[in-house]
N, C-alpha and C positions, 0 to 999 in steps of 0.2 A: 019424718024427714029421712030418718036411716034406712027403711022400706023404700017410701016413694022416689026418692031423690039418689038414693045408693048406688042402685044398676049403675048411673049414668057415669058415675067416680069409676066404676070396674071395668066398663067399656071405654070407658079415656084410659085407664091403667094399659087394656089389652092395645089401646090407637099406641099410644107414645112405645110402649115394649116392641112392636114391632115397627116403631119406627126407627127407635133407636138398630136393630137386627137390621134393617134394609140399609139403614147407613154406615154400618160396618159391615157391609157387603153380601148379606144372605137377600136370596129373589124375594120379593115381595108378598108370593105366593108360601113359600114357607118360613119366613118372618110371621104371616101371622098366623100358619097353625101354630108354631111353635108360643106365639104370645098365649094362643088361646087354651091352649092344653096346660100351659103354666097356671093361668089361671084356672082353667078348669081343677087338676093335680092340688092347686093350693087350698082352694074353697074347700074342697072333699077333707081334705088334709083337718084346715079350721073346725069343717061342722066337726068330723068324727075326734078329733083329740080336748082332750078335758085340759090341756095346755094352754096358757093366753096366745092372746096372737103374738104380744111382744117374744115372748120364749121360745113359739115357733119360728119368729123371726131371728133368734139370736142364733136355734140350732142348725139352723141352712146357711149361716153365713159364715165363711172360714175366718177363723183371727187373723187380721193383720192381713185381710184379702180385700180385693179394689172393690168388691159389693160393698163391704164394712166403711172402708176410705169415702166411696162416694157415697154414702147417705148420711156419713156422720159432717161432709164436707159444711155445709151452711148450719150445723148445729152451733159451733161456739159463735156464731154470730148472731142465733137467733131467728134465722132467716129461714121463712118456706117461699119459695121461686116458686110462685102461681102465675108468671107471665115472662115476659120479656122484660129485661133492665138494660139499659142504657146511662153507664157513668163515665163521667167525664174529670180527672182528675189530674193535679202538679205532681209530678216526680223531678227528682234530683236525683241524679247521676253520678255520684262522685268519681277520679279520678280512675279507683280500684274498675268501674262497671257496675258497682254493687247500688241499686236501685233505692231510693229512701223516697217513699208514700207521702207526702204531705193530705192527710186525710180531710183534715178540715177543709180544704181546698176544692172536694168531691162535689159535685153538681148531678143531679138525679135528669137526665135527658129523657130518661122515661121509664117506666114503673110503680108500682107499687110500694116501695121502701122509703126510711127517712135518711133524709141527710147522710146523719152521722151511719146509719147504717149502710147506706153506700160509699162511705169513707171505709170505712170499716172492710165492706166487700172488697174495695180494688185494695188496698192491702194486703189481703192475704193471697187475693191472685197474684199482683205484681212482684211481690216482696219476693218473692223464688224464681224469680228471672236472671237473668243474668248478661249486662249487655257488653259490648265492645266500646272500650272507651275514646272520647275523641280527643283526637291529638292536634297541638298547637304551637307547631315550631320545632314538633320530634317531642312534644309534653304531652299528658294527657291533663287532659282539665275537666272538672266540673261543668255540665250541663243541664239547663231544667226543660221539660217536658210537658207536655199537656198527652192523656193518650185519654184515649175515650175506647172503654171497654161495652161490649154486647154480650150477654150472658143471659141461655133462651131458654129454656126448659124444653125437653124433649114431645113434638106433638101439640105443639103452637105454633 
């Protein structure tokens, strides 16, 4: 499976890396050398070092750097994003704007995860928002919410 079936993990790796490059504005044409030389640079790197790959992975990624942020992002949830999700979830608004999750409340509209797992997902996305609060008379009051979040993986 790790033979037959691998290539095809590497050549999705090299599709989504340069897709994600072409979405942050490099030509398409040099989006994917550059995916490909990455991986090319990396494999070479893998076969010739007696290092795991985890270790070479920790030593290319700066501490407290957005490569480190975005991979560890779905780890305390557990979560590997192999598709498209679709959740649908209750927020309250309290007076402050400061957003409060009602998890249990989460509806899975599409994907691959459970429930509470997609409870869990829009929490830690929404929880760091921050909205304007509405007002009632010159008051600000408490509002609940339904928002339905998409969250796609790169090269789906």
């Amino acid at each position: 499976a790790v033979s037959g079936g691998g290539p095809a993990y590497v050549f999705l790796l090299i599709e989504c890396l340069a897709e994600a490059a072409t979405q942050m504005g490099l030509a398409p044409d040099l989006a994917m050398k550059l995916a490909r030389e990455t991986v090319t640079g990396s494999g070479e790197l893998a076969h010739l070092s007696k290092e795991s790959a985890a270790a070479l992975r920790q030593a290319v990624m700066s501490p407290k750097g957005t490569t480190l942020e975005a991979i560890n992002y779905f780890a305390p949830l557990g979560i590997e994003l192999n598709g498209n999700l679709q959740v649908k979830v209750m927020v309250l608004i309290d007076r402050n704007g400061q957003p409060q999750v009602l998890p249990d409340t989460a509806q899975l509209v599409q994907g691959q995860i459970s429930r509470s797992k997609a409870g869990q997902l829009a929490d830690r996305i929404i929880s760091g928002w921050r909205f304007t609060p509405t007002q009632m008379a010159g008051e600000p009051v408490m509002q609940e919410y339904w928002v339905q979040l998409q969250v796609r993986a790169l090269g789906r």
